[in-house]
MMTF fields as JSON, N, C-alpha, C and O atoms, coordinates in Angstrom:
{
  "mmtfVersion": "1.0.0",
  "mmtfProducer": "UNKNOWN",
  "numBonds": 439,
  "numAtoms": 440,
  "numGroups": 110,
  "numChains": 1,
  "numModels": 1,
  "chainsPerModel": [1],
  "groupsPerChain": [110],
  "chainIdList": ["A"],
  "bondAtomList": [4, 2, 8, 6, 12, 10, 16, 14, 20, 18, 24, 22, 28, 26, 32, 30, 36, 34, 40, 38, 44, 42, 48, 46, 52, 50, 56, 54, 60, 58, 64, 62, 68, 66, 72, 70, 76, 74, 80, 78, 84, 82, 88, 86, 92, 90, 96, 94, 100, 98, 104, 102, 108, 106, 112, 110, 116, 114, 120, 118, 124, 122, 128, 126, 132, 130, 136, 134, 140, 138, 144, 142, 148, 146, 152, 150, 156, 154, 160, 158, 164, 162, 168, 166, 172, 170, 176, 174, 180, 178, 184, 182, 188, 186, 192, 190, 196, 194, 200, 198, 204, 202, 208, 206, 212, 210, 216, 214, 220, 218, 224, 222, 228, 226, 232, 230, 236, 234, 240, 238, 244, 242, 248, 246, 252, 250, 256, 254, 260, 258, 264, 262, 268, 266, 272, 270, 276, 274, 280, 278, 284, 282, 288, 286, 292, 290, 296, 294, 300, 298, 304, 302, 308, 306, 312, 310, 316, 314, 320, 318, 324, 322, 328, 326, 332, 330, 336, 334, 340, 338, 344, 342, 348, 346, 352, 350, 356, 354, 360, 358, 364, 362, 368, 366, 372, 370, 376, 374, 380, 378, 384, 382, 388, 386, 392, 390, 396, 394, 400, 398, 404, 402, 408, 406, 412, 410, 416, 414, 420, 418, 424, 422, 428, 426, 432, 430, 436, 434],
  "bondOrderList": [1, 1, 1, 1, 1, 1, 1, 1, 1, 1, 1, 1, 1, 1, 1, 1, 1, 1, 1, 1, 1, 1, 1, 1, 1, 1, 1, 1, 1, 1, 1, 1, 1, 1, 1, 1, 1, 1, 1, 1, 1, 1, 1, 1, 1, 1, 1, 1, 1, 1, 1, 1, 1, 1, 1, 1, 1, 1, 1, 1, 1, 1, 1, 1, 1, 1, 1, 1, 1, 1, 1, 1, 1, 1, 1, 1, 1, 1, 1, 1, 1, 1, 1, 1, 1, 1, 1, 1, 1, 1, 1, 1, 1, 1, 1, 1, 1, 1, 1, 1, 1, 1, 1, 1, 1, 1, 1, 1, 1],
  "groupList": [{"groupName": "UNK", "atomNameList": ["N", "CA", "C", "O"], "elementList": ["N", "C", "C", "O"], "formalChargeList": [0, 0, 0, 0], "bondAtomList": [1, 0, 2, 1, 3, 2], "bondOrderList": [1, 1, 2], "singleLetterCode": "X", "chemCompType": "L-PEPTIDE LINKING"}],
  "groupTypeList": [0, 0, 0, 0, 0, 0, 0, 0, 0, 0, 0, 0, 0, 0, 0, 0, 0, 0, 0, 0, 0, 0, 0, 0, 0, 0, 0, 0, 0, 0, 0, 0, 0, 0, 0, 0, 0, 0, 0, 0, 0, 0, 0, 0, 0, 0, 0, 0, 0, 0, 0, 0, 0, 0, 0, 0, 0, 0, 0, 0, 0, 0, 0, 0, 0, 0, 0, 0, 0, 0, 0, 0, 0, 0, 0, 0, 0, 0, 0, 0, 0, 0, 0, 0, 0, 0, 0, 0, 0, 0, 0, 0, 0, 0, 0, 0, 0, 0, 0, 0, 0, 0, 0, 0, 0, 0, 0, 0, 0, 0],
  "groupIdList": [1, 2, 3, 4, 5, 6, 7, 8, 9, 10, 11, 12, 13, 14, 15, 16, 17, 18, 19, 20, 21, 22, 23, 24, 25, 26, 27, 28, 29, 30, 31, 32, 33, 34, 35, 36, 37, 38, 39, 40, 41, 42, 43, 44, 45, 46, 47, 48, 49, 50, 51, 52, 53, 54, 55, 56, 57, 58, 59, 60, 61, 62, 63, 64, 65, 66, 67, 68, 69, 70, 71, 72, 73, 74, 75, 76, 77, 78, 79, 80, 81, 82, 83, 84, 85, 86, 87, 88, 89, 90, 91, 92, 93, 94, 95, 96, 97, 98, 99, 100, 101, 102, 103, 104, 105, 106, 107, 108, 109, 110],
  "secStructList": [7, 7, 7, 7, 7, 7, 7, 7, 7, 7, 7, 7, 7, 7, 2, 2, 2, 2, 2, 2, 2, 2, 2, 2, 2, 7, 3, 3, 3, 3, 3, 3, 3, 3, 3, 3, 1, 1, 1, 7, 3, 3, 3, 3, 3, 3, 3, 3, 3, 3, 3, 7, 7, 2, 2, 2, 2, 2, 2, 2, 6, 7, 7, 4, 4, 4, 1, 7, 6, 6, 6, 7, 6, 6, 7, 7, 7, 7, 7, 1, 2, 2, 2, 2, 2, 2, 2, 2, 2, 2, 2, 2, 2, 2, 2, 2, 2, 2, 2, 2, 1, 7, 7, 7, 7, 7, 7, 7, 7, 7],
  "xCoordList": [-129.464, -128.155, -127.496, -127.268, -127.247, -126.373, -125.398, -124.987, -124.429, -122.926, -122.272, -122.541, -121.518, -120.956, -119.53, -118.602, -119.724, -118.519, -117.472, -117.789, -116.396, -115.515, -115.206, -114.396, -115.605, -115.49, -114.414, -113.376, -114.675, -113.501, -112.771, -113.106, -111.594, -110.582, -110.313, -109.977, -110.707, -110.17, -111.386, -112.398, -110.391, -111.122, -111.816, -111.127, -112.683, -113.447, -112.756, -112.44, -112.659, -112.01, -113.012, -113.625, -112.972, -114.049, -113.538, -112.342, -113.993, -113.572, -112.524, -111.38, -112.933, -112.273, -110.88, -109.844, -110.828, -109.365, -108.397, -107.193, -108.814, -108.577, -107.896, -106.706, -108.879, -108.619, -107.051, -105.997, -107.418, -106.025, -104.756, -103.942, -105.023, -103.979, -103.283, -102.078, -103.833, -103.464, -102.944, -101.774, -103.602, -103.02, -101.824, -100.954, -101.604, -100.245, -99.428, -98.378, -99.58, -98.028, -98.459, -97.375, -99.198, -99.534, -99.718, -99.455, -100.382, -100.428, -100.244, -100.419, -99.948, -99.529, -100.135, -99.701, -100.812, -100.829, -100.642, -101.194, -99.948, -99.44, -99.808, -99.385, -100.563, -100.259, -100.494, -100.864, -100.16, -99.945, -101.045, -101.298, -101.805, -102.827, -101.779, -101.156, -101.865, -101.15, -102.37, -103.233, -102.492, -103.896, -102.621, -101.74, -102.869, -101.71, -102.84, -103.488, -102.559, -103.573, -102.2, -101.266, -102.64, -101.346, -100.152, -99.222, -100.019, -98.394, -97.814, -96.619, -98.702, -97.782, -98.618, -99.803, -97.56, -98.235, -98.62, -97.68, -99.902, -99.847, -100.228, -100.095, -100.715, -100.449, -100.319, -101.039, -99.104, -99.598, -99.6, -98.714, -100.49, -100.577, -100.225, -100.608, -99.175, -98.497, -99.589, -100.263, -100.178, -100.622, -100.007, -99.477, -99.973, -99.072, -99.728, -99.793, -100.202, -101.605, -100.906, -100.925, -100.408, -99.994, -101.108, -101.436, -101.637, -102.679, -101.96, -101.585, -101.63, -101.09, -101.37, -101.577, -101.302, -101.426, -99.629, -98.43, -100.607, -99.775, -98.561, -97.69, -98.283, -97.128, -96.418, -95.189, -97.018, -96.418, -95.63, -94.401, -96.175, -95.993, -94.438, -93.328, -94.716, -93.881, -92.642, -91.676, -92.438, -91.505, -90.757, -89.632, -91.286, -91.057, -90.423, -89.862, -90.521, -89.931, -90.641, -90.052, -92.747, -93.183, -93.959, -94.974, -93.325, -94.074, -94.175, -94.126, -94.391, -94.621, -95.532, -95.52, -95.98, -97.835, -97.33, -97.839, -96.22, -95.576, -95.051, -94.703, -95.064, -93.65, -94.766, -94.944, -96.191, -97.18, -97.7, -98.645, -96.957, -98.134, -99.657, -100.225, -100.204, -101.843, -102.251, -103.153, -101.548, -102.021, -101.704, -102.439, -100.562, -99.979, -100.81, -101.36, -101.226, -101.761, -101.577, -102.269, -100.271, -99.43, -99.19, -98.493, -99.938, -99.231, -100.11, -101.318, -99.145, -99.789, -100.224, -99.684, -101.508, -101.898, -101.774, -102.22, -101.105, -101.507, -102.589, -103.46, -102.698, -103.912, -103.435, -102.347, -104.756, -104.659, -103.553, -102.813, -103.668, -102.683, -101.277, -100.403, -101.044, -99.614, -99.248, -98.031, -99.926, -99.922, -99.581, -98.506, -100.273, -100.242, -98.791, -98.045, -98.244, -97.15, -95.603, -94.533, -95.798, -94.583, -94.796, -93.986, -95.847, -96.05, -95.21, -94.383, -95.597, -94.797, -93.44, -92.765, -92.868, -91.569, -91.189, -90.345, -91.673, -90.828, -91.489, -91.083, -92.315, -92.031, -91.159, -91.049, -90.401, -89.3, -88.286, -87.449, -87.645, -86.846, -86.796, -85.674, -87.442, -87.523, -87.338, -86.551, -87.959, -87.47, -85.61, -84.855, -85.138, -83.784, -83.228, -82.415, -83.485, -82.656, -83.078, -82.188, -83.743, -84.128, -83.293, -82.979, -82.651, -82.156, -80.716, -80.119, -79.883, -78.82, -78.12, -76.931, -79.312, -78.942, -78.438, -78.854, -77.63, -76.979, -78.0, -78.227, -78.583, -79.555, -78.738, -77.513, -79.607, -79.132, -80.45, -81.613, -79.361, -80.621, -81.171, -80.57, -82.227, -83.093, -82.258, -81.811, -82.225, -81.754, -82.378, -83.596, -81.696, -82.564, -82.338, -81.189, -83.725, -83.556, -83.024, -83.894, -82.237, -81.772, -82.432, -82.048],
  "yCoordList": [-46.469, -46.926, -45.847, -44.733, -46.113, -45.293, -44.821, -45.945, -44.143, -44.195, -44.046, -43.128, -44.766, -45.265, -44.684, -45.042, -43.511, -42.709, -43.003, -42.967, -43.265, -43.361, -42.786, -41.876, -42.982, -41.788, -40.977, -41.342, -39.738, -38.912, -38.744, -38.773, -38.566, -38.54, -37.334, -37.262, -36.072, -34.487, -34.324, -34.78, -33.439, -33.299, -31.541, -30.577, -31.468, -30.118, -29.053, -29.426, -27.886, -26.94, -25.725, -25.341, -25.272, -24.442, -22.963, -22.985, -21.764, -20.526, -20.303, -19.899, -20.553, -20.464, -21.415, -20.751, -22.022, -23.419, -22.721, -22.923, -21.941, -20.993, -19.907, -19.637, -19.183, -17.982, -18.164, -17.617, -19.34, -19.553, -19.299, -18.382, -20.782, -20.599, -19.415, -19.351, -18.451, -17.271, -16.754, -16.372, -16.713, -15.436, -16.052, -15.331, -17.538, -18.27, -18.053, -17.479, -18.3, -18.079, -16.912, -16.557, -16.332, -14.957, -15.033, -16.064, -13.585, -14.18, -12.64, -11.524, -12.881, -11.428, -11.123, -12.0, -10.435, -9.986, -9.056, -8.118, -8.785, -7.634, -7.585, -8.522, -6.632, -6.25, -4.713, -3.95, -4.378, -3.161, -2.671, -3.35, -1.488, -0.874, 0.436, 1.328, 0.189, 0.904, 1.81, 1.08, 3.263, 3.719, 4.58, 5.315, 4.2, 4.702, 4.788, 3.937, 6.515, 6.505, 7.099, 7.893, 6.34, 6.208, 5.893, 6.385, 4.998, 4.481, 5.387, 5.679, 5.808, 7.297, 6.987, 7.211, 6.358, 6.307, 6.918, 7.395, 7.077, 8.365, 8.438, 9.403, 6.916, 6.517, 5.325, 4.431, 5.177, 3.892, 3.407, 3.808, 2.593, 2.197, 0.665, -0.476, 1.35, -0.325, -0.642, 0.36, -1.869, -2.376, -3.382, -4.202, -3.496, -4.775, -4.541, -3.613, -5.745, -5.942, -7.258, -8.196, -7.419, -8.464, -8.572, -7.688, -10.134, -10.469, -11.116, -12.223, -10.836, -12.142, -11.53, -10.363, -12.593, -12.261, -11.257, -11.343, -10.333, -9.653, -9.892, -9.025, -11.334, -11.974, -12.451, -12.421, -12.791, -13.086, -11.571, -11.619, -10.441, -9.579, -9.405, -9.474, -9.172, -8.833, -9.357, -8.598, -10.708, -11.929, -11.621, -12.079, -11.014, -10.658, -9.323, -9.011, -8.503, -7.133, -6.302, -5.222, -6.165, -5.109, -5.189, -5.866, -4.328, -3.624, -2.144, -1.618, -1.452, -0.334, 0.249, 1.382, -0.324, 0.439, 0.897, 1.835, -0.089, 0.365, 1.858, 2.647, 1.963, 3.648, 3.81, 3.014, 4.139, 5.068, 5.969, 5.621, 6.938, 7.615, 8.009, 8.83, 7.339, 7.644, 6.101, 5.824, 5.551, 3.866, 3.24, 2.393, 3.744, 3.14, 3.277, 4.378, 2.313, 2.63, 3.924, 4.505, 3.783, 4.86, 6.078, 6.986, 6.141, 7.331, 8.871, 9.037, 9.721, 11.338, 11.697, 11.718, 12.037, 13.371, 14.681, 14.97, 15.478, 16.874, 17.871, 18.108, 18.478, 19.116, 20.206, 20.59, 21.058, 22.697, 23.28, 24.253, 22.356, 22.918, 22.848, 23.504, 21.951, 21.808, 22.664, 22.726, 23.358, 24.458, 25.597, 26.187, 25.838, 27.064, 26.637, 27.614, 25.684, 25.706, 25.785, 26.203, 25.315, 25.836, 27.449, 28.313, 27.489, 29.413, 30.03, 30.935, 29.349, 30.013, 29.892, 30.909, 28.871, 28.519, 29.617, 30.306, 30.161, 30.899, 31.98, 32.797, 32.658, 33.675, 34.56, 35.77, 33.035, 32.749, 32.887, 33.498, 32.688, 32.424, 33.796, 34.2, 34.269, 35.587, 36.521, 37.466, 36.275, 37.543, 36.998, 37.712, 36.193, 36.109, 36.516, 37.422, 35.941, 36.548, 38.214, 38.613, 38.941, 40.573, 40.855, 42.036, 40.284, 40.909, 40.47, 41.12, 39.4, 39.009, 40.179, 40.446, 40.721, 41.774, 42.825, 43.248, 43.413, 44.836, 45.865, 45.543, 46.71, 48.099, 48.466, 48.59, 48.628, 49.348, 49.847, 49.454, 51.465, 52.604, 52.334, 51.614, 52.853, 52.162, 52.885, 54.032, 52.397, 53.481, 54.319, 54.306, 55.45, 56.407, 56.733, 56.979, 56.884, 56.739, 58.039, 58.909, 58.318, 59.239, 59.428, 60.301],
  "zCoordList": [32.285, 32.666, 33.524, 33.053, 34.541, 35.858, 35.743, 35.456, 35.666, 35.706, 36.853, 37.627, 37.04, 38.585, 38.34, 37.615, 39.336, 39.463, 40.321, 41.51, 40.093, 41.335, 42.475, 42.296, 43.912, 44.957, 45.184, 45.736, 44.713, 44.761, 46.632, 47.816, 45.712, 47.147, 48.12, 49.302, 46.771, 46.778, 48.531, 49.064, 48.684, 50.179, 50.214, 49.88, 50.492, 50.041, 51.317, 52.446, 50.854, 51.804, 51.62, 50.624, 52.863, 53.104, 53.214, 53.504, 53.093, 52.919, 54.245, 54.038, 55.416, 56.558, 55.761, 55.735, 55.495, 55.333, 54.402, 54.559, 53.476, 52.181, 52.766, 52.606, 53.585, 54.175, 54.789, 54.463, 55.992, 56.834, 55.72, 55.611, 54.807, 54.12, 53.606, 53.853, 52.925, 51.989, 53.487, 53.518, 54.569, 55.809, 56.249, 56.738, 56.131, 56.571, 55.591, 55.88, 54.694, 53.482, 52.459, 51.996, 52.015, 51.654, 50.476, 49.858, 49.712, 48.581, 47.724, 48.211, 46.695, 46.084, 44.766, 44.02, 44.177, 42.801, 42.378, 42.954, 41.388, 40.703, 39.323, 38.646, 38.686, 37.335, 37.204, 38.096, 35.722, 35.279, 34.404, 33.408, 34.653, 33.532, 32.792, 33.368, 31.623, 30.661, 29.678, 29.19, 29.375, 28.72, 27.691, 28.138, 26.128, 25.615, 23.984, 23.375, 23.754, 22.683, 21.23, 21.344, 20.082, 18.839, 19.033, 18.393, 19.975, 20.189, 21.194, 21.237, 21.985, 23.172, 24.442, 24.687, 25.233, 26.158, 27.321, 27.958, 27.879, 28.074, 30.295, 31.048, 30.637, 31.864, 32.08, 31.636, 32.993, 33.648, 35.031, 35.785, 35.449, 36.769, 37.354, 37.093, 38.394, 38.981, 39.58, 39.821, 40.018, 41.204, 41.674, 40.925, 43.173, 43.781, 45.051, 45.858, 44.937, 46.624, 47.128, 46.331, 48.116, 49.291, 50.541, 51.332, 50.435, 51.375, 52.336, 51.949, 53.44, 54.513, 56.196, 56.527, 56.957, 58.196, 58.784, 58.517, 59.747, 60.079, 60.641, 60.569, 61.405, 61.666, 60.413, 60.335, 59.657, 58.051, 57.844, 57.871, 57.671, 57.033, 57.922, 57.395, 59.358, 60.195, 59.723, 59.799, 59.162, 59.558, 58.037, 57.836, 57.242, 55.784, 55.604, 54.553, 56.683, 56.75, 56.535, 56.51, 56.164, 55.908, 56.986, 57.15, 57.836, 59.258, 59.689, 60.801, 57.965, 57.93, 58.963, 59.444, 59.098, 59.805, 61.741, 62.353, 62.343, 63.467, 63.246, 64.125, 62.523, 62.26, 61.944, 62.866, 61.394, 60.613, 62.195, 62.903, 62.399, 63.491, 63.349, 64.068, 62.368, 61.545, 62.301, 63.093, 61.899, 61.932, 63.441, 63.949, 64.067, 65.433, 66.363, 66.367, 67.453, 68.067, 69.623, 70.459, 69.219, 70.513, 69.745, 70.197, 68.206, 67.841, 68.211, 68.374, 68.255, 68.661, 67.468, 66.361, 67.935, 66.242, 66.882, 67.992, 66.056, 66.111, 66.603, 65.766, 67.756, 67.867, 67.85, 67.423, 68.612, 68.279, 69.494, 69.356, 70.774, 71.941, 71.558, 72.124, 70.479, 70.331, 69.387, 69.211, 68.71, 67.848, 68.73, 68.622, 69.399, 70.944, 71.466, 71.393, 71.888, 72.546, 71.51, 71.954, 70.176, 69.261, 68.97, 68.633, 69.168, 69.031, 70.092, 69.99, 71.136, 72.661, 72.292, 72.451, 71.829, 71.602, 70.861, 71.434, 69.347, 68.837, 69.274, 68.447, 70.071, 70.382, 71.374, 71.57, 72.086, 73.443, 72.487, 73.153, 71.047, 70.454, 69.776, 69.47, 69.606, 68.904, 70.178, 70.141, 71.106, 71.995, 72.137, 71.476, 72.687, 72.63, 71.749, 71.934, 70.315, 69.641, 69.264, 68.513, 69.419, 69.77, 70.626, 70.486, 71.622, 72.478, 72.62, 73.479, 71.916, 71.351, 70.181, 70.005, 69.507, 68.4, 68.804, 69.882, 68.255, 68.561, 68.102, 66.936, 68.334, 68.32, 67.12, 67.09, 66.11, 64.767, 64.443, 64.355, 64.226, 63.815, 62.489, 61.691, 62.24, 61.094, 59.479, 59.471, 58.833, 58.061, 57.628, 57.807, 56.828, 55.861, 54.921, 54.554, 53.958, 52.505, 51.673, 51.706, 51.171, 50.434, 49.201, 48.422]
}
């Protein structure tokens, strides 16, 4: 004897259809690990992970990663020449002020 199922209606969605979705309206989870030995607790850890497309994020107010000079694509890193040229600076700043100072004899120790 057969059993004659009724043709389902549910329409199958594929990882791509899933994906879109979560990157269009976003998706968030948060929980807390707590490690607490005789009633004292002794760490705990937030987690809070937000999945969404970057226009989502934008449109929501977290567009941290523009201001990250690590992450920006226009941002400057630090090298060794720019090290060399704040050196020049205070050693331009130190001679002025050497020569702003009034000449005072060194003292002597009694």
């Amino acid at each position: 004897m057969a059993l004659d199922l009724p043709p389902s209606h549910h329409r199958s969605t594929g990882l791509v259809d899933v994906l879109d979705r979560v990157l269009d309206k976003g998706l968030v989870i948060a929980g807390d690990i707590k490690v607490s030995l005789a009633e004292v607790e002794l760490l705990t850890i937030r987690i809070r992970l937000l999945i969404c497309s970057l226009d989502k994020a934008q449109e929501i107010g977290l567009d941290w990663w523009r201001y990250d000079r690590e992450l920006s694509p226009g941002g400057r890193r630090e090298s060794i020449a720019d090290h060399e040229e704040l050196r020049a600076q205070i050693r331009q700043l130190e001679q002025r002020i050497a020569a702003l100072a009034p000449a005072t004899p060194p003292r002597r120790r009694k």
